[in-house]
C-alpha positions in Angstrom: 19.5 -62.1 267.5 22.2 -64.0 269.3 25.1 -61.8 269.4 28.9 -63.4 268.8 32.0 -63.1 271.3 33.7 -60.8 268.9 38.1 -61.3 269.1 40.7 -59.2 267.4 44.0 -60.4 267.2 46.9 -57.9 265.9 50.7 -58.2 265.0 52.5 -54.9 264.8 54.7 -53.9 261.6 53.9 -57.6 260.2 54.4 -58.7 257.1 52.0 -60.7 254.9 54.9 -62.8 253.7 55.7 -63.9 257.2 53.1 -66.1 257.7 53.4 -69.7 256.3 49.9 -69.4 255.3 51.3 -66.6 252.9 53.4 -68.5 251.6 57.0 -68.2 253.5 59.3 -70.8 253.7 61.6 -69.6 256.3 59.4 -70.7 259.7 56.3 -72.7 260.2 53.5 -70.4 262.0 51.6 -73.2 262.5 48.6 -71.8 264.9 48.0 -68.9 262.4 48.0 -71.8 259.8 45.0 -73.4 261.6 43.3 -70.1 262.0 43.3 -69.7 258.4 41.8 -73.0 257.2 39.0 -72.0 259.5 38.5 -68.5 258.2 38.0 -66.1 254.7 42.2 -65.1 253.8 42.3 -61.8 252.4 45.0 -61.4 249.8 44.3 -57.9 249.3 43.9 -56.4 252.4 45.1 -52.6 252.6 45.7 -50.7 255.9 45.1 -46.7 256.4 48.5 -45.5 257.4 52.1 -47.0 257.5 52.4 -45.3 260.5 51.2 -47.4 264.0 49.0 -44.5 265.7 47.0 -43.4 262.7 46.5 -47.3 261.7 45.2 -48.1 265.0 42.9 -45.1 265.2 41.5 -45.9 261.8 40.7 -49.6 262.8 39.5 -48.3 266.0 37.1 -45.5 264.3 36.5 -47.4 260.5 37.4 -43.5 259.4 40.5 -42.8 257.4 43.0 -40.8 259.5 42.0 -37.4 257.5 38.6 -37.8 259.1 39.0 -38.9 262.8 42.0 -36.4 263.5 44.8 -38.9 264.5 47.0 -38.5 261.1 50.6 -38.8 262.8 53.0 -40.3 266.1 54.5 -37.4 266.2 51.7 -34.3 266.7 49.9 -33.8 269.9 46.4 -35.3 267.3 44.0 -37.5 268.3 40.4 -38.6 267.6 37.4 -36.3 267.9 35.8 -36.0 270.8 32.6 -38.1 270.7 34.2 -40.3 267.8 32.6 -43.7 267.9 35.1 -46.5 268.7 35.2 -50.3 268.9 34.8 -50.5 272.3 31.8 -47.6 273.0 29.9 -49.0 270.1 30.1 -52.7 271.3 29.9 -51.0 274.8 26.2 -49.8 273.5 25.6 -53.2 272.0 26.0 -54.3 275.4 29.4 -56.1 275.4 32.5 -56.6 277.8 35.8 -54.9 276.4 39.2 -55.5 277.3 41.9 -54.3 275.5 45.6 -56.4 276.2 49.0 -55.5 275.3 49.2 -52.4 272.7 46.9 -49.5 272.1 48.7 -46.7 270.7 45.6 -44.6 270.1 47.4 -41.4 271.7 51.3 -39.8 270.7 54.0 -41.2 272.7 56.4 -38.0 273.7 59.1 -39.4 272.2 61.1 -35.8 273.5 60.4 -37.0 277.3 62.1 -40.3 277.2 65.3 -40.6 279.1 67.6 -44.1 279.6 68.3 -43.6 283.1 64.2 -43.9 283.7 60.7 -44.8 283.1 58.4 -41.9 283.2 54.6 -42.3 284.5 52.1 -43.2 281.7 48.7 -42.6 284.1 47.4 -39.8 281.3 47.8 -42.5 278.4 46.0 -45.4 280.5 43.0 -42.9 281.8 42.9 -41.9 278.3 42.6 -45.2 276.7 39.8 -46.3 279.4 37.9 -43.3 278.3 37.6 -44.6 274.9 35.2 -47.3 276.0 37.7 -50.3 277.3 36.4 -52.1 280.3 39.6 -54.2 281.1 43.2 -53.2 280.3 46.7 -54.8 280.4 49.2 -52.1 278.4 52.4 -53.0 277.1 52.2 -49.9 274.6 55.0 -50.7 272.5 58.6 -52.2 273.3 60.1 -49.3 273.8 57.4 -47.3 275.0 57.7 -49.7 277.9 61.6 -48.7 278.5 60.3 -45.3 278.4 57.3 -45.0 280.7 55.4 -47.1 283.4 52.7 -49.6 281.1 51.2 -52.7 283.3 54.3 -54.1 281.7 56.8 -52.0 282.5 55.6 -51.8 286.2 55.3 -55.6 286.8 59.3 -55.4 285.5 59.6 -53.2 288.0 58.1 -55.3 290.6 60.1 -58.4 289.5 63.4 -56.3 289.7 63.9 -56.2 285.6 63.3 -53.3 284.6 66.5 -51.6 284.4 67.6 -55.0 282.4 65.2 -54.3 280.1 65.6 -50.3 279.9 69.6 -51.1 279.1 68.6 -53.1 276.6 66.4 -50.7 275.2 68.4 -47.9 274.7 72.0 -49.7 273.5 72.8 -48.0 270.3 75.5 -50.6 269.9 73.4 -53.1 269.0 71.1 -51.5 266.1 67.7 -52.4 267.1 68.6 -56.2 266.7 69.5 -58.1 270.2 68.7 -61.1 271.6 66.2 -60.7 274.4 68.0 -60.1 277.5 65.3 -61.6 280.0 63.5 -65.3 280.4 61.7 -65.5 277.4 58.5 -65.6 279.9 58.9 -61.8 280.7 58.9 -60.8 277.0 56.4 -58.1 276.0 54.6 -60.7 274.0 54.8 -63.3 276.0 53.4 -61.2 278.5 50.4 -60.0 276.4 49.5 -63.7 275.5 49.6 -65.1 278.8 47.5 -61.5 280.3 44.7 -62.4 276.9 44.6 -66.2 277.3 44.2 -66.2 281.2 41.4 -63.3 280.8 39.2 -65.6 278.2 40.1 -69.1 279.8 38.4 -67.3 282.9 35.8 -65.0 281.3 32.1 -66.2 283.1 29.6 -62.8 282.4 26.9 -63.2 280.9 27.5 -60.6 278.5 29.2 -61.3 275.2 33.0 -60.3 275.2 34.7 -58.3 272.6 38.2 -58.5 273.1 41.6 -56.7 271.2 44.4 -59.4 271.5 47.4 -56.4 270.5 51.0 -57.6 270.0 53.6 -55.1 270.1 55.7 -57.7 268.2 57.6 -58.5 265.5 58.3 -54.3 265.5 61.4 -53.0 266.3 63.4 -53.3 268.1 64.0 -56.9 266.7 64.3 -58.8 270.2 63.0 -62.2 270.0 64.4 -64.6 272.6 67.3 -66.6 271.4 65.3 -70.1 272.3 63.4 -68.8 269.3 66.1 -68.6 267.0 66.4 -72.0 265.8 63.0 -72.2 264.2 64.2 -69.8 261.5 65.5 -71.1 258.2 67.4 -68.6 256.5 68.5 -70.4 253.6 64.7 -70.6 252.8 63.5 -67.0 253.1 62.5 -65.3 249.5 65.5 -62.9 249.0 66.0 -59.4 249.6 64.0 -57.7 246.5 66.3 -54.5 244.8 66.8 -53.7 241.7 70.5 -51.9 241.0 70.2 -48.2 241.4 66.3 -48.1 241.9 66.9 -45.3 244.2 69.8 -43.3 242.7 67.6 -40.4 241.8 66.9 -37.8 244.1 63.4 -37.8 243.2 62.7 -41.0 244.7 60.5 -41.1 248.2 63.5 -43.1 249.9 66.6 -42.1 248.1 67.9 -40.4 251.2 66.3 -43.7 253.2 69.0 -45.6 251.4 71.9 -43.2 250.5 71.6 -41.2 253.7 70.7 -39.1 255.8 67.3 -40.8 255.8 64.2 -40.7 258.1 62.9 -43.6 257.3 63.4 -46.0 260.8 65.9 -48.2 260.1 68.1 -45.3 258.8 68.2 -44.2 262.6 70.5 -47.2 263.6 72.6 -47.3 260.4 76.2 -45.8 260.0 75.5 -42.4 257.9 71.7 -42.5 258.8 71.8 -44.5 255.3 70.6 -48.3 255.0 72.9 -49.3 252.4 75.4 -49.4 254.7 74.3 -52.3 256.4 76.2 -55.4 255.6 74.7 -58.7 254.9 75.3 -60.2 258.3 73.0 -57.3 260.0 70.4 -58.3 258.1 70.5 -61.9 258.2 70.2 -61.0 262.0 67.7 -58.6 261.5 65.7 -61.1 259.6 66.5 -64.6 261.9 65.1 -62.1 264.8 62.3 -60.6 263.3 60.7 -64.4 261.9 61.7 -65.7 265.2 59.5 -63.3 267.2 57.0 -64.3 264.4 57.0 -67.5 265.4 57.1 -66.8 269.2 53.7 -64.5 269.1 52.4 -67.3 266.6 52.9 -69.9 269.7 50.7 -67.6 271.8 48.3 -66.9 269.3 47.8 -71.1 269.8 47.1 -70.7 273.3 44.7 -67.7 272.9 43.1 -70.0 270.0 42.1 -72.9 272.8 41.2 -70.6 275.4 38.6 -69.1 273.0 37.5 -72.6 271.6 36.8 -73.9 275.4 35.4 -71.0 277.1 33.5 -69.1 274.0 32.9 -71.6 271.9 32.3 -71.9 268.1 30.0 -68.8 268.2 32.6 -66.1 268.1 33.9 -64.1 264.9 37.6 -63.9 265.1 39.4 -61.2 262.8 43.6 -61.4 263.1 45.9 -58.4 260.9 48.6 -56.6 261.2 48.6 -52.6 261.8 50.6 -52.0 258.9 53.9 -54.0 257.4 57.7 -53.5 257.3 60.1 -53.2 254.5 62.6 -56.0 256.1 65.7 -54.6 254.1 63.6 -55.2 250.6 64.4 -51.8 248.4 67.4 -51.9 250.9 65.7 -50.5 253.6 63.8 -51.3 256.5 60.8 -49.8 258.9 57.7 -48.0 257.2 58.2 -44.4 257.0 56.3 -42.7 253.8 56.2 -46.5 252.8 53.4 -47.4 250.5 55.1 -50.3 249.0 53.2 -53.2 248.7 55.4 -54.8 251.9 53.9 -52.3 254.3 50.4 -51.0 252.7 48.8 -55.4 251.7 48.4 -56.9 255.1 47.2 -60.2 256.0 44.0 -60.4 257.3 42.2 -63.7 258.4 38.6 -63.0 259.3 36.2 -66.3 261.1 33.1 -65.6 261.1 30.7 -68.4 263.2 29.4 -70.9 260.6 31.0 -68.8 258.1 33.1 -69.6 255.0 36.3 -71.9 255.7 39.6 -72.0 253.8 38.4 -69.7 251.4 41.4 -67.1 249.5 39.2 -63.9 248.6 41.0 -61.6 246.0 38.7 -58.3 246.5 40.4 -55.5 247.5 39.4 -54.3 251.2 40.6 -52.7 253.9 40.9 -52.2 257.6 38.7 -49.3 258.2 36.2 -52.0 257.3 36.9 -53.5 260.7 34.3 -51.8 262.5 31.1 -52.0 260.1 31.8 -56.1 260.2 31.6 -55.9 264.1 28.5 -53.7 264.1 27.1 -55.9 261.8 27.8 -58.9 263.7 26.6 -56.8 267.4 23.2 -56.1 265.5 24.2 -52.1 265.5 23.0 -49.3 263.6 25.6 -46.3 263.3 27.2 -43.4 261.7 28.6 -44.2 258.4 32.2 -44.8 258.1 34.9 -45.4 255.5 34.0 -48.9 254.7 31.7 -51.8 255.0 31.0 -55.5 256.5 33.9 -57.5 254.4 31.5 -59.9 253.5 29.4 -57.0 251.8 32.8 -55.4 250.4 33.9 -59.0 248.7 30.4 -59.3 247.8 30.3 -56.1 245.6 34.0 -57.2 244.0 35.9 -54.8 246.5 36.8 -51.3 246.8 36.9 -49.8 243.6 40.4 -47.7 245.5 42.6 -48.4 248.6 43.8 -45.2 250.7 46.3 -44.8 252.7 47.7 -41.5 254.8 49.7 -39.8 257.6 51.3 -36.7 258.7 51.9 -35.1 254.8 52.0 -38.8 253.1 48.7 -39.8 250.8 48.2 -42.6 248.1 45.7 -44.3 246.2 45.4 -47.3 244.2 43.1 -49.0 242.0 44.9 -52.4 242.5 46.8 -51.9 239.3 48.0 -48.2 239.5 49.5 -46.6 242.7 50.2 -42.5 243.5 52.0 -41.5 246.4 52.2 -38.3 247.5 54.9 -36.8 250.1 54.4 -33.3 251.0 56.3 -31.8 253.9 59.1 -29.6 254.5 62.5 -30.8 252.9 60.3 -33.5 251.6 58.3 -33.5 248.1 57.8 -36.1 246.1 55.5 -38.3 243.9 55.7 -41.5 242.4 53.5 -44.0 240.1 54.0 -47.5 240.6 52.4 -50.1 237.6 51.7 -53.3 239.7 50.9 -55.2 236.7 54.6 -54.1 234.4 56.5 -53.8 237.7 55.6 -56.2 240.6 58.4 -55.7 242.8 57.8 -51.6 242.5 61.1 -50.9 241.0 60.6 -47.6 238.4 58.2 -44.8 239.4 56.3 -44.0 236.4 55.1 -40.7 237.3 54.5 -38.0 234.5 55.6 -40.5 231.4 53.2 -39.3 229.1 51.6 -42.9 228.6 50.0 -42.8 231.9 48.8 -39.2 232.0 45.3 -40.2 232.0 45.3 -42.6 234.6 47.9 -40.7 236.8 45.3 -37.8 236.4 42.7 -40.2 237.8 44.2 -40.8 240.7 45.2 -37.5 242.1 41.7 -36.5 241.4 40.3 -39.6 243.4 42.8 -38.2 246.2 41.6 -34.4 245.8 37.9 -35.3 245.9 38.9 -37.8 249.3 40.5 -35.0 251.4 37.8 -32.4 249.8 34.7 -34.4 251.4 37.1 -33.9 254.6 36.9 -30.5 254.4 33.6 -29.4 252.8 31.8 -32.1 254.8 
């Protein structure tokens, strides 16, 4: 069996909206475009966490975040010892890793990080070459690139822009939305393209390469260069979705998100900690910077696409997403914290197989932990079951009968019509029922109206029995 160069390519905190092949108006992403008309589109594609870490570990493992360990940023949690990954099973299968830009498999110490310097990040590097990567360049997050010494960070350093950078980094002035204050050359994405498109252009082993292309971009903070600016059309972006009053009630997941003081991340920048405070020019920034860095990772995503093409060849499976979405002021609020609205939980996925379907939309329900059955599949591999299945083998069976999606006290389920989310941690306890067929936009929470018992029911029993088989094995 010949075995295919195998290329991931992730956005962080992406929308599915923000692609033109999904359907916005506001910017042309015209290299994601061409990827898609070569590839299966996934309109229902669910990730396993709104939070980065637990995402990433779930794509990197195919096991939901209760069953490989890292559930949360913010513990000192990680994956089991011995886990399988991406990289040591395609390691066994006898591939080349390399990992560029992002990993994000271990918690940042968010405690540690001070603005007048960038602490050493040796344990996080040693750590993430332990998990099976041959070849790394780490840019581990924007600001986790202010805070300690990445590959990024350090060639800063070297260049003598670092402390540009840091400033930048840690203005509270400017509310997570600046223009980036560097050649648009030295930006973290930029940086990540160019590292991942001069890798493959050059790549000559024999063995086949399985490579994670892993943007930090378009998460906060929203930094896009200001050349970038002018490919965004504001007055052609879908509108800000919110219903009036949606989340008066103190029972609702994000009312303090909104009304203050909230925890949700874009509360952390707004006056009160409370996102309704924002005026309509910060988010018409906010927006303008966020499509614009879009658009900027899309232009390297075209460069990766014709190294690949020249030096691999039509023989490789290509799989783009995004680690989980953002709320981009929709429901007033922005970032993904305890988010399992449809604008963080449906991501877009793209997946190329060689010789493969083209152009095709595919409705089924799947989801990222299925990631890493599709490349054992495609490597030839045997292994230890996981929480999903080769995507052409999931569409093939009409999807996952139920999505899941967790984190540090945070768990929901959905059937594709029915939602339950669960919030259980201290000052925080909620639930809510959203009805995607009556209620599209997620408005109302349904939960206990005496029409939906049954169903509601359902679901927290799917949920039960899930972190039960955790438990009892």
């Amino acid at each position: 069996m010949k075995r295919p160069h195998i290329v991931l390519i992730t956005m962080d905190e992406l929308r599915k909206d923000s692609l033109s092949c999904y359907g916005n108006e506001a910017i042309r992403t015209p290299n994601l475009d061409a990827l898609a008309s070569e590839s299966l589109r996934f309109e229902r594609a669910y990730t396993a966490s709104p939070w980065c870490m637990p995402s990433r570990c779930a794509i990197l493992t195919g096991q939901l975040p209760q069953r490989n360990g890292a559930y949360s940023n913010f513990r000192e949690c990680r994956i089991g010892t011995g886990t399988p990954t991406l990289f040591s099973e395609l390691k066994r299968a006898g591939y080349r890793t390399a990992m560029f830009g992002k990993c994000h498999f271990l918690p940042v110490n968010y405690g540690e990080a001070r603005p007048d310097r960038t602490l050493p990040y040796d344990r996080h590097r040693d750590y993430y070459l332990g998990l099976g990567i041959d070849d790394l360049a780490l840019q581990d997050g924007k600001l986790v690139s202010a805070w300690h010494y990445d590959d990024f960070s350090k060639e800063l350093d070297a260049n003598g822009l670092l402390e540009t950078y840091r400033a930048a980094a840690w203005d509270k002035s400017a509310q997570k939305v600046y223009p980036y204050p560097l050649p648009k050359e030295w930006h973290p994405d930029s940086w990540t393209g160019r590292k991942a498109e001069s890798y493959i252009a050059s790549y000559d082993r024999e063995e086949p390469l399985f490579a994670w292309i892993s943007f930090s971009g378009p998460h906060y903070p929203f930094d896009a260069p200001a050349d970038y600016y002018g490919r965004v059309d504001l007055s052609r972006a879908s509108p800000r979705r919110m219903k009036a009053g949606e989340l008066d009630d103190p029972g609702r997941i994000h009312h303090a998100s909104y009304h203050g003081p909230g925890k949700i991340d874009g509360a952390g920048s707004a006056p009160g900690r409370a996102c309704k405070n924002y005026g309509d020019d910060y988010w018409e920034r906010l927006t303008r910077s966020y499509y614009a860095n879009v658009s900027q990772i899309d232009e390297q995503i075209g460069l990766i696409s014709s190294a690949v093409k020249s030096r691999l060849g039509e023989d490789t499976l290509i799989v783009f997403t995004a680690d989980h979405g953002e709320m981009l002021g929709h429901h007033g609020i922005w970032g993904k914290h305890n988010c399992a609205y449809e604008d963080v939980w449906n991501v877009p996925l793209l997946v190329k197989y060689p010789n493969g379907p083209t152009g095709v939309e595919e409705k089924s329900k799947v989801m990222l932990t299925d990631i890493m059955p599709t490349f054992r599949k495609a490597a030839g591999l045997a292994g230890p079951a996981v929480d999903g299945a080769d995507f052409l083998e999931v569409a093939a069976a009409g999807g996952h009968r139920y999505v899941h999606c967790e984190g540090e006290g945070f768990a929901a389920v959905s059937d594709g019509v029915l939602k339950y989310v669960q919030v259980n941690k201290p000052g925080e306890r909620f639930a809510e029922l959203l009805d995607l067929d009556r209620d599209p936009n997620e408005f109302d929470n349904r939960f206990d109206q005496p029409e939906y018992a049954a169903r509601q029911s359902e679901l927290q029993q799917v949920l039960t029995e899930s972190f039960m088989r955790t438990v009892l094995g």
